[in-house]
Backbone as numpy.savetxt, mean C-alpha at the origin, in Angstrom:
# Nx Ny Nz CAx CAy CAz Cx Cy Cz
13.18 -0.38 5.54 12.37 0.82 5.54 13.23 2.09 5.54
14.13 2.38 6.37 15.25 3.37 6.21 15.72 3.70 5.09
15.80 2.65 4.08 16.25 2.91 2.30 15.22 3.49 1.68
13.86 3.33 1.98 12.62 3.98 1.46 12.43 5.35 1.87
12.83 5.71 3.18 12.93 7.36 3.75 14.11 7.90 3.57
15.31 7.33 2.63 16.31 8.02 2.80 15.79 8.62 1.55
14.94 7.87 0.44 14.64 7.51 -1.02 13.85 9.47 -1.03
12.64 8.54 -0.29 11.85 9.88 -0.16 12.39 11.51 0.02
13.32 11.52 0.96 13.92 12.98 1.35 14.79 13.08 -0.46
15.39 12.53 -0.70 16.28 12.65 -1.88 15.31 13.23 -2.90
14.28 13.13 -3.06 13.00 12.70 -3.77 12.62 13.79 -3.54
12.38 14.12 -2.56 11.43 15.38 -2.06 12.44 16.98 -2.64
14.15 16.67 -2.23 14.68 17.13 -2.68 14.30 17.94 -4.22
14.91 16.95 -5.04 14.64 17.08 -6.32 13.09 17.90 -6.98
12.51 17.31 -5.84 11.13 18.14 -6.84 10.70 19.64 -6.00
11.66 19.78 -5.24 11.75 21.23 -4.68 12.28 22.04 -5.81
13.57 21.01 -5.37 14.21 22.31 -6.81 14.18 22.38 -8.28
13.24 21.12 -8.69 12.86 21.53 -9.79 11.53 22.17 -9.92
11.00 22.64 -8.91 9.47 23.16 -9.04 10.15 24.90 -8.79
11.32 24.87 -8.01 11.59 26.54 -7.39 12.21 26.85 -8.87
13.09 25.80 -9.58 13.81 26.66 -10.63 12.89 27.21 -11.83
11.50 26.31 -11.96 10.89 27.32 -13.50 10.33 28.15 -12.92
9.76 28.83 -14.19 8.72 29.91 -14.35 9.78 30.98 -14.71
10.68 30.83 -15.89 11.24 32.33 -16.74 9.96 31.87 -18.04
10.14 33.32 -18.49 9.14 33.15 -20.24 8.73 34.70 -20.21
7.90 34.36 -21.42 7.41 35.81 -21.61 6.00 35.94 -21.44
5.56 37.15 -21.37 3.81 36.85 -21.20 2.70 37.14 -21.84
3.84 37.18 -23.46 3.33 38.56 -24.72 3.11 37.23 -25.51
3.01 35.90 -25.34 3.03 35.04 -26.13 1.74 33.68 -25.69
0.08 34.20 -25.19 -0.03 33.20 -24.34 -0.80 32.30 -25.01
-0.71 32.67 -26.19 -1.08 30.94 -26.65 -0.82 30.19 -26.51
0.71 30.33 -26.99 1.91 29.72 -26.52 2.30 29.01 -25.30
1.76 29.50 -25.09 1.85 29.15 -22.68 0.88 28.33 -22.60
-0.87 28.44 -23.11 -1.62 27.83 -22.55 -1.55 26.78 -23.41
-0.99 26.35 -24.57 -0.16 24.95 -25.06 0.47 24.21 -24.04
1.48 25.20 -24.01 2.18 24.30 -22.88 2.13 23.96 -21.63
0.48 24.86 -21.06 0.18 24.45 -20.55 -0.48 22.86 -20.24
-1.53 23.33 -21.41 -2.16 21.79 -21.50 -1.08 20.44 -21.74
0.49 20.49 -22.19 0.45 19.68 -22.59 1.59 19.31 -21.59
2.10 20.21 -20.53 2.35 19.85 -19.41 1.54 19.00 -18.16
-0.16 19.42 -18.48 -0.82 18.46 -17.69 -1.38 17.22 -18.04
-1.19 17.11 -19.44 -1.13 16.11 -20.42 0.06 15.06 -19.90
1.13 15.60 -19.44 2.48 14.53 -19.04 1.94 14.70 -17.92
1.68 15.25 -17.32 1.52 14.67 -15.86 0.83 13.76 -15.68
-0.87 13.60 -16.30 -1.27 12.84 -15.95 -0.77 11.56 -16.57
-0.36 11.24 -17.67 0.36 9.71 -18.58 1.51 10.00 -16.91
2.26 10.07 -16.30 3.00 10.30 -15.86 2.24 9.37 -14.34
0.86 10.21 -14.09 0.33 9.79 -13.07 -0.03 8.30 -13.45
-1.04 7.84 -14.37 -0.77 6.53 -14.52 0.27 5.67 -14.96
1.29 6.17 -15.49 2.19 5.08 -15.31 3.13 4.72 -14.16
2.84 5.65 -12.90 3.44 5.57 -11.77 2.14 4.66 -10.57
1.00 4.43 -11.53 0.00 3.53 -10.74 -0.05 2.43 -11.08
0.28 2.68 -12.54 0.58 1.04 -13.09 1.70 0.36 -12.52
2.49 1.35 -12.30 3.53 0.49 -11.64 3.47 0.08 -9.71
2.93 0.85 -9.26 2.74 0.23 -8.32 1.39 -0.83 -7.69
0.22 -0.43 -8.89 0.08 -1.89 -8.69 0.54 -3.13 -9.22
1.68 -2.95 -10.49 2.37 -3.86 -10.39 3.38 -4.54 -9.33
3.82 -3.36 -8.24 4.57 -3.72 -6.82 3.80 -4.07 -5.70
2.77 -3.67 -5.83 1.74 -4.04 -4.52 0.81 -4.64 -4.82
0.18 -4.87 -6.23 -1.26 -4.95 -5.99 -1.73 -6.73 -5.74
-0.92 -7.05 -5.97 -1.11 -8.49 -5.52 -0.79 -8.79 -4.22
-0.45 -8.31 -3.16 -0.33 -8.21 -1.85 -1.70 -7.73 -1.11
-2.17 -6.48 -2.08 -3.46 -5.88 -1.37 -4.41 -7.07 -1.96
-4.58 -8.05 -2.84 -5.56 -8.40 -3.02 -5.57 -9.52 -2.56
-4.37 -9.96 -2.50 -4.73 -11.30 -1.26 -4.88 -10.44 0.23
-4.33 -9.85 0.54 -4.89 -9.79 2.19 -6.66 -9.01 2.04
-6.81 -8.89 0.29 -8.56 -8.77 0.80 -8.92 -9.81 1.02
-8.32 -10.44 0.09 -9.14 -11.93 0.03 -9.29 -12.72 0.92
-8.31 -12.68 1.92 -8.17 -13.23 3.60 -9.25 -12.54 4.46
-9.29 -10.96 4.69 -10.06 -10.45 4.55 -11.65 -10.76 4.53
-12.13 -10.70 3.34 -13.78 -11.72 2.98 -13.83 -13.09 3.08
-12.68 -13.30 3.50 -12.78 -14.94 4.24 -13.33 -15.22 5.49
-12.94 -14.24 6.35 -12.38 -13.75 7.42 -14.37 -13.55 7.96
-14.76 -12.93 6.91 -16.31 -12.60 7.37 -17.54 -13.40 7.05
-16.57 -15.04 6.71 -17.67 -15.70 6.22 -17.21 -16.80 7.29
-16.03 -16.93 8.25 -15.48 -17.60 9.04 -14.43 -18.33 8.06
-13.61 -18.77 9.27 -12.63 -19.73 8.58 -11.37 -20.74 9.62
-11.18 -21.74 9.63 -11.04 -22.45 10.61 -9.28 -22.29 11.30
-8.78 -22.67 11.98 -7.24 -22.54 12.39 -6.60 -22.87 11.03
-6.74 -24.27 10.71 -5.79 -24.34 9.58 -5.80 -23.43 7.95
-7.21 -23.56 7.75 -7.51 -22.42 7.01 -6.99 -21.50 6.95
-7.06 -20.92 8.34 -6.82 -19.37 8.58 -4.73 -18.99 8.33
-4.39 -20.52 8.84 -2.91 -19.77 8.80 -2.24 -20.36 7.15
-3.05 -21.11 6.92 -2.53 -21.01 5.11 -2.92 -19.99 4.44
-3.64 -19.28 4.88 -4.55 -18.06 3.93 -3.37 -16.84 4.35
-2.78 -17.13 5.61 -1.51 -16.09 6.02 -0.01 -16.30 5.41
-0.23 -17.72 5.12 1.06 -18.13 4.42 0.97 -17.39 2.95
-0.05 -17.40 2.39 -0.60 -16.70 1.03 0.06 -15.10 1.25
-0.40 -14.67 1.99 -0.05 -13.61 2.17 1.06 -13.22 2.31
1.23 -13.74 3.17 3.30 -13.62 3.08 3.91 -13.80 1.83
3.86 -15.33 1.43 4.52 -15.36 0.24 3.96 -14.14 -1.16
2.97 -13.35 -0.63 2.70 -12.24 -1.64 3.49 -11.09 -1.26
3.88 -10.54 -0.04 4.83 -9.62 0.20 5.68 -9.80 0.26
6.46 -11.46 0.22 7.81 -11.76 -0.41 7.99 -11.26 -1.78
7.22 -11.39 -2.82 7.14 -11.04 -4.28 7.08 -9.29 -4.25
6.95 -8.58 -3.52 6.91 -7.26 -3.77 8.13 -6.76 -3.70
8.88 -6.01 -4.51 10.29 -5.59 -4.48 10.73 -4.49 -3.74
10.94 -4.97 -2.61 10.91 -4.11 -1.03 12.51 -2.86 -1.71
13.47 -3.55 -2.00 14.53 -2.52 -2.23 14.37 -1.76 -3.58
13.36 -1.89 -4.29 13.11 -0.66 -5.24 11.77 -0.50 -5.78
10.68 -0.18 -4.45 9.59 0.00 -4.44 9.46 1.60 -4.40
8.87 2.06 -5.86 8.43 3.37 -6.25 8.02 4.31 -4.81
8.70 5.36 -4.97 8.87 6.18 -3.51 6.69 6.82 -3.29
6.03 7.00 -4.32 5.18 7.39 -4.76 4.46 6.08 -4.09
4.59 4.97 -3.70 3.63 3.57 -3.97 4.11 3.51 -2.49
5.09 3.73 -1.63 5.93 3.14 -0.65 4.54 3.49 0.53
3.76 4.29 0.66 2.51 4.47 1.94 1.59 3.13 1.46
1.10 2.47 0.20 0.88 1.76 0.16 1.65 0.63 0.52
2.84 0.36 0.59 3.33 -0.72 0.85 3.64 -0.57 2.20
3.92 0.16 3.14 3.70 0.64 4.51 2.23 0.16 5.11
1.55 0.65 4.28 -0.13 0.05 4.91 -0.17 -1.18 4.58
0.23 -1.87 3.78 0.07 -3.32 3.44 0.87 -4.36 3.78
2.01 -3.57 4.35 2.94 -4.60 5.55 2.38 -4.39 6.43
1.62 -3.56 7.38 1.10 -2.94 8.59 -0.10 -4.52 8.29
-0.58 -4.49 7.37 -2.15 -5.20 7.62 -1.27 -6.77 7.79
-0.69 -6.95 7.13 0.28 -8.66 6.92 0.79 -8.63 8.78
1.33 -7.68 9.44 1.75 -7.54 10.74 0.74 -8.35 11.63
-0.63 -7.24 11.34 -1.92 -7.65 12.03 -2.21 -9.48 12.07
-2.01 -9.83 11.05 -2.88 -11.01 10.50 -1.89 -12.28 11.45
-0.38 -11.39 11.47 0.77 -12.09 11.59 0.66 -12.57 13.37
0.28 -10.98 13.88 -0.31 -11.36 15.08 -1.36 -12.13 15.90
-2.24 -12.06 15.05 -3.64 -12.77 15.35 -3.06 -14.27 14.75
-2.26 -14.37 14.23 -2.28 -16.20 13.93 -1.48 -16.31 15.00
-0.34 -15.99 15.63 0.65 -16.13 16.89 -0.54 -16.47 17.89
-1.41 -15.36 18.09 -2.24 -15.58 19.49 -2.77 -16.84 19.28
-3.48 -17.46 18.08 -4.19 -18.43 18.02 -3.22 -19.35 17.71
-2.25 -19.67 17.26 -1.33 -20.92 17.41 -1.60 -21.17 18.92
-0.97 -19.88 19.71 -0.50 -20.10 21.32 -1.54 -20.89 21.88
-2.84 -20.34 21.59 -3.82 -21.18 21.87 -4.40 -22.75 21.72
-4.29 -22.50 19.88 -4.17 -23.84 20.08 -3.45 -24.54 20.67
-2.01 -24.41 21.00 -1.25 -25.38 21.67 -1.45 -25.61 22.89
-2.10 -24.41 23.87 -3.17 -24.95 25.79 -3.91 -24.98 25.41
-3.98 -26.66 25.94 -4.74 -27.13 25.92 -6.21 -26.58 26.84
-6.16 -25.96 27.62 -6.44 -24.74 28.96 -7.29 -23.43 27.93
-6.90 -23.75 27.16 -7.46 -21.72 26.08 -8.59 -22.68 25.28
-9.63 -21.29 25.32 -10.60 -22.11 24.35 -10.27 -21.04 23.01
-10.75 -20.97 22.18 -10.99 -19.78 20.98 -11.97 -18.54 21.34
-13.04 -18.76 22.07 -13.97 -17.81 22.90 -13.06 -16.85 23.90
-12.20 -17.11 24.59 -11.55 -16.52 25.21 -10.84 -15.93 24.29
-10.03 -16.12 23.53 -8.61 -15.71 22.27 -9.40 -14.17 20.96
-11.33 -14.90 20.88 -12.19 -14.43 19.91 -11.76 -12.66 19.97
-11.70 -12.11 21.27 -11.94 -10.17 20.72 -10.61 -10.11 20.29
-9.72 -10.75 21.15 -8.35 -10.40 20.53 -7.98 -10.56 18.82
-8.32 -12.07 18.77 -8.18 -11.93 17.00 -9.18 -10.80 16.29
-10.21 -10.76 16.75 -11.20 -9.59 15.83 -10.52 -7.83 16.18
-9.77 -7.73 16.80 -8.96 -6.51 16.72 -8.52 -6.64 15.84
-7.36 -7.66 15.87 -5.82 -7.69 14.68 -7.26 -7.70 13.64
-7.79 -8.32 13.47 -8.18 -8.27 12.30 -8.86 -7.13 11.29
-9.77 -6.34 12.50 -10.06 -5.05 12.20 -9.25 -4.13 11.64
-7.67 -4.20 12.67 -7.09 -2.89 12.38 -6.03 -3.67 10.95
-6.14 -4.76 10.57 -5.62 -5.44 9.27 -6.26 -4.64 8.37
-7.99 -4.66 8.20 -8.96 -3.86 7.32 -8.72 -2.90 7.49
-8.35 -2.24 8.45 -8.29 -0.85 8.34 -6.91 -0.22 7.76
-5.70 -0.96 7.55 -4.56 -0.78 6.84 -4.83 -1.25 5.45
-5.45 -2.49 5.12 -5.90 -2.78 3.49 -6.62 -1.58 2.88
-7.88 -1.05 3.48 -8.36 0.36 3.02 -7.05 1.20 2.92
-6.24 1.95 4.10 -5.39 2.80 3.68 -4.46 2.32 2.45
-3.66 1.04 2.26 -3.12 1.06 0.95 -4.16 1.12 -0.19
-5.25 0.51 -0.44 -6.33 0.97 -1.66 -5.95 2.11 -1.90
-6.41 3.14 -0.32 -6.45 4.67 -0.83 -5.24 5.01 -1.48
-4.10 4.74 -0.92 -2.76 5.06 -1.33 -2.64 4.77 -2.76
-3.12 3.53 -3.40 -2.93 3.47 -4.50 -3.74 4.41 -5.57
-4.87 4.45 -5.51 -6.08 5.43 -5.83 -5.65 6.47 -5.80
-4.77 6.93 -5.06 -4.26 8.45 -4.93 -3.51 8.73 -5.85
-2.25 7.82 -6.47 -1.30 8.31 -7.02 -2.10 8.15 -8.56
-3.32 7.31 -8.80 -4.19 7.30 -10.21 -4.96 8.93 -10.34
-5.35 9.79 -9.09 -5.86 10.08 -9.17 -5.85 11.70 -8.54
-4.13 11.60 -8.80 -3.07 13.16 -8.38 -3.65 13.77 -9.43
-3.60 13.66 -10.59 -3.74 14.78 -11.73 -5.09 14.86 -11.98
-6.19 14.34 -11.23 -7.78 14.42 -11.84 -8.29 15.44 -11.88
Protein backbone atom coordinates (compact mmCIF):
# COMPACT_ATOMS: atom_id res chain seq x y z
CA UNK A 1 0.00 0.00 0.00
CA UNK A 2 2.88 2.56 0.67
CA UNK A 3 3.88 2.09 -3.24
CA UNK A 4 0.25 3.16 -4.08
CA UNK A 5 0.56 6.54 -1.79
CA UNK A 6 3.94 7.20 -2.74
CA UNK A 7 2.27 6.69 -6.56
CA UNK A 8 -0.52 9.06 -5.70
CA UNK A 9 1.55 12.16 -4.19
CA UNK A 10 3.91 11.83 -7.42
CA UNK A 11 0.63 11.88 -9.31
CA UNK A 12 -0.94 14.56 -7.60
CA UNK A 13 2.31 16.31 -8.22
CA UNK A 14 2.27 16.26 -11.86
CA UNK A 15 -1.24 17.32 -12.37
CA UNK A 16 -0.62 20.41 -10.21
CA UNK A 17 1.85 21.49 -12.35
CA UNK A 18 0.49 20.71 -15.33
CA UNK A 19 -2.90 22.34 -14.58
CA UNK A 20 -0.78 25.72 -12.93
CA UNK A 21 1.44 25.84 -16.17
CA UNK A 22 -1.48 26.50 -19.04
CA UNK A 23 -3.65 29.09 -19.89
CA UNK A 24 -1.13 31.51 -22.27
CA UNK A 25 -3.23 32.34 -25.78
CA UNK A 26 -4.96 35.00 -27.14
CA UNK A 27 -8.56 36.03 -26.74
CA UNK A 28 -9.03 37.74 -30.25
CA UNK A 29 -9.34 34.22 -31.66
CA UNK A 30 -12.40 32.38 -29.88
CA UNK A 31 -13.45 30.12 -32.19
CA UNK A 32 -10.45 28.90 -32.06
CA UNK A 33 -10.52 28.33 -28.21
CA UNK A 34 -13.99 27.01 -28.08
CA UNK A 35 -12.53 24.13 -30.60
CA UNK A 36 -10.19 23.48 -28.42
CA UNK A 37 -12.19 23.63 -26.09
CA UNK A 38 -14.53 20.97 -27.04
CA UNK A 39 -11.92 18.86 -28.13
CA UNK A 40 -10.02 19.03 -24.95
CA UNK A 41 -13.19 17.64 -23.23
CA UNK A 42 -13.50 15.29 -25.96
CA UNK A 43 -9.89 13.71 -24.58
CA UNK A 44 -10.85 13.85 -21.40
CA UNK A 45 -13.64 12.02 -21.48
CA UNK A 46 -12.01 8.89 -24.12
CA UNK A 47 -9.37 9.48 -21.40
CA UNK A 48 -12.04 8.97 -18.61
CA UNK A 49 -13.14 5.71 -20.06
CA UNK A 50 -10.18 4.26 -20.85
CA UNK A 51 -8.93 4.75 -17.31
CA UNK A 52 -12.37 2.71 -16.27
CA UNK A 53 -11.79 0.22 -18.62
CA UNK A 54 -8.84 -0.33 -17.17
CA UNK A 55 -9.63 -0.59 -13.86
CA UNK A 56 -12.29 -2.71 -14.22
CA UNK A 57 -10.00 -4.67 -15.93
CA UNK A 58 -7.80 -4.54 -12.36
CA UNK A 59 -10.63 -4.86 -10.06
CA UNK A 60 -13.63 -5.77 -11.53
CA UNK A 61 -13.48 -9.31 -11.05
CA UNK A 62 -12.70 -9.03 -7.38
CA UNK A 63 -15.83 -6.70 -6.90
CA UNK A 64 -17.93 -9.22 -8.56
CA UNK A 65 -17.10 -12.12 -6.79
CA UNK A 66 -17.26 -10.61 -3.35
CA UNK A 67 -20.93 -9.59 -4.73
CA UNK A 68 -21.51 -12.75 -5.51
CA UNK A 69 -20.54 -14.05 -1.93
CA UNK A 70 -22.43 -11.27 -0.98
CA UNK A 71 -26.15 -12.54 -2.56
CA UNK A 72 -25.15 -15.76 -1.30
CA UNK A 73 -24.75 -14.57 1.88
CA UNK A 74 -28.68 -13.42 1.84
CA UNK A 75 -30.04 -16.52 0.68
CA UNK A 76 -27.85 -18.42 3.50
CA UNK A 77 -25.00 -20.55 3.04
CA UNK A 78 -23.41 -23.27 5.07
CA UNK A 79 -19.61 -23.36 6.86
CA UNK A 80 -18.16 -25.16 4.05
CA UNK A 81 -19.88 -23.24 1.47
CA UNK A 82 -19.19 -20.18 3.04
CA UNK A 83 -15.28 -20.59 3.26
CA UNK A 84 -14.90 -21.83 -0.43
CA UNK A 85 -16.92 -18.88 -1.61
CA UNK A 86 -13.87 -16.91 0.48
CA UNK A 87 -11.31 -18.95 -1.12
CA UNK A 88 -12.97 -17.52 -4.50
CA UNK A 89 -12.42 -14.43 -3.37
CA UNK A 90 -9.07 -14.44 -2.46
CA UNK A 91 -7.85 -16.18 -5.29
CA UNK A 92 -9.67 -13.06 -7.18
CA UNK A 93 -7.54 -10.44 -5.34
CA UNK A 94 -4.56 -12.58 -5.95
CA UNK A 95 -5.23 -11.86 -9.82
CA UNK A 96 -5.46 -8.08 -9.31
CA UNK A 97 -2.08 -6.41 -10.02
CA UNK A 98 -1.46 -4.92 -6.56
CA UNK A 99 2.16 -3.34 -7.76
CA UNK A 100 0.74 -1.48 -10.78
CA UNK A 101 -2.78 -0.82 -9.97
CA UNK A 102 -3.94 2.55 -11.78
CA UNK A 103 -3.50 5.36 -9.05
CA UNK A 104 -7.19 6.57 -10.30
CA UNK A 105 -8.74 2.75 -9.51
CA UNK A 106 -6.44 2.32 -6.19
CA UNK A 107 -9.86 3.65 -3.60
CA UNK A 108 -11.49 0.94 -5.37
CA UNK A 109 -9.04 -1.54 -4.69
CA UNK A 110 -8.67 -0.18 -1.02
CA UNK A 111 -12.50 -0.77 -0.63
CA UNK A 112 -12.30 -4.14 -2.09
CA UNK A 113 -9.43 -5.42 0.01
CA UNK A 114 -11.27 -3.76 3.05
CA UNK A 115 -14.52 -6.02 2.08
CA UNK A 116 -12.09 -9.48 1.39
CA UNK A 117 -10.62 -8.36 5.21
CA UNK A 118 -14.29 -8.47 6.49
CA UNK A 119 -15.25 -11.83 4.96
CA UNK A 120 -11.60 -12.91 6.05
CA UNK A 121 -12.68 -12.18 9.54
CA UNK A 122 -16.01 -13.59 9.81
CA UNK A 123 -14.65 -17.02 8.40
CA UNK A 124 -11.72 -16.95 11.35
CA UNK A 125 -14.61 -16.40 13.95
CA UNK A 126 -16.56 -19.25 12.48
CA UNK A 127 -13.70 -21.74 11.87
CA UNK A 128 -12.87 -20.92 15.79
CA UNK A 129 -16.19 -22.00 16.33
CA UNK A 130 -16.54 -24.66 14.55
CA UNK A 131 -13.62 -26.20 16.14
CA UNK A 132 -15.54 -25.77 20.25
CA UNK A 133 -17.11 -27.95 20.39
CA UNK A 134 -18.81 -25.56 23.43
CA UNK A 135 -19.83 -22.54 20.54
CA UNK A 136 -22.97 -22.93 18.81
CA UNK A 137 -23.36 -20.60 15.44
CA UNK A 138 -26.34 -18.63 17.36
CA UNK A 139 -23.92 -17.34 19.68
CA UNK A 140 -20.98 -16.53 16.74
CA UNK A 141 -24.56 -15.25 14.38
CA UNK A 142 -24.31 -10.99 15.18
CA UNK A 143 -20.72 -11.22 14.99
CA UNK A 144 -20.55 -12.75 11.46
CA UNK A 145 -23.57 -10.41 10.29
CA UNK A 146 -21.33 -7.33 11.18
CA UNK A 147 -18.19 -8.51 9.14
CA UNK A 148 -20.55 -9.09 6.76
CA UNK A 149 -22.43 -5.87 6.66
CA UNK A 150 -19.46 -3.71 6.85
CA UNK A 151 -17.99 -6.26 3.73
CA UNK A 152 -21.33 -4.68 1.78
CA UNK A 153 -20.66 -1.67 2.80
CA UNK A 154 -16.93 -1.60 1.30
CA UNK A 155 -18.27 -3.60 -2.04
CA UNK A 156 -20.73 -0.46 -2.51
CA UNK A 157 -17.76 1.98 -1.85
CA UNK A 158 -15.49 0.24 -4.58
CA UNK A 159 -18.70 0.15 -7.20
CA UNK A 160 -18.82 3.85 -6.37
CA UNK A 161 -15.13 4.24 -6.87
CA UNK A 162 -15.30 2.65 -10.03
CA UNK A 163 -18.45 4.61 -11.36
CA UNK A 164 -16.63 7.63 -10.47
CA UNK A 165 -13.67 7.49 -12.56
CA UNK A 166 -16.56 6.48 -15.75
CA UNK A 167 -18.23 9.26 -14.70
CA UNK A 168 -15.44 12.34 -13.91
CA UNK A 169 -16.11 13.96 -17.27
CA UNK A 170 -20.15 13.60 -17.38
Amino acid sequence: MTRWLVGVLLCSLALVGTACGSGSGSRSDTGSKSDTAAAERAAAKREAQAEYAKCQSQVGNLIKTESNLSSHLDVGLNYNEYTHSVGDVKAAYDSVPNDSLDIKCLPAGVAAENALNQYTKAATVWDSCFEDINCSNDSIDPTLQKRWAKASTYIDRAKSAVDDIKNETA
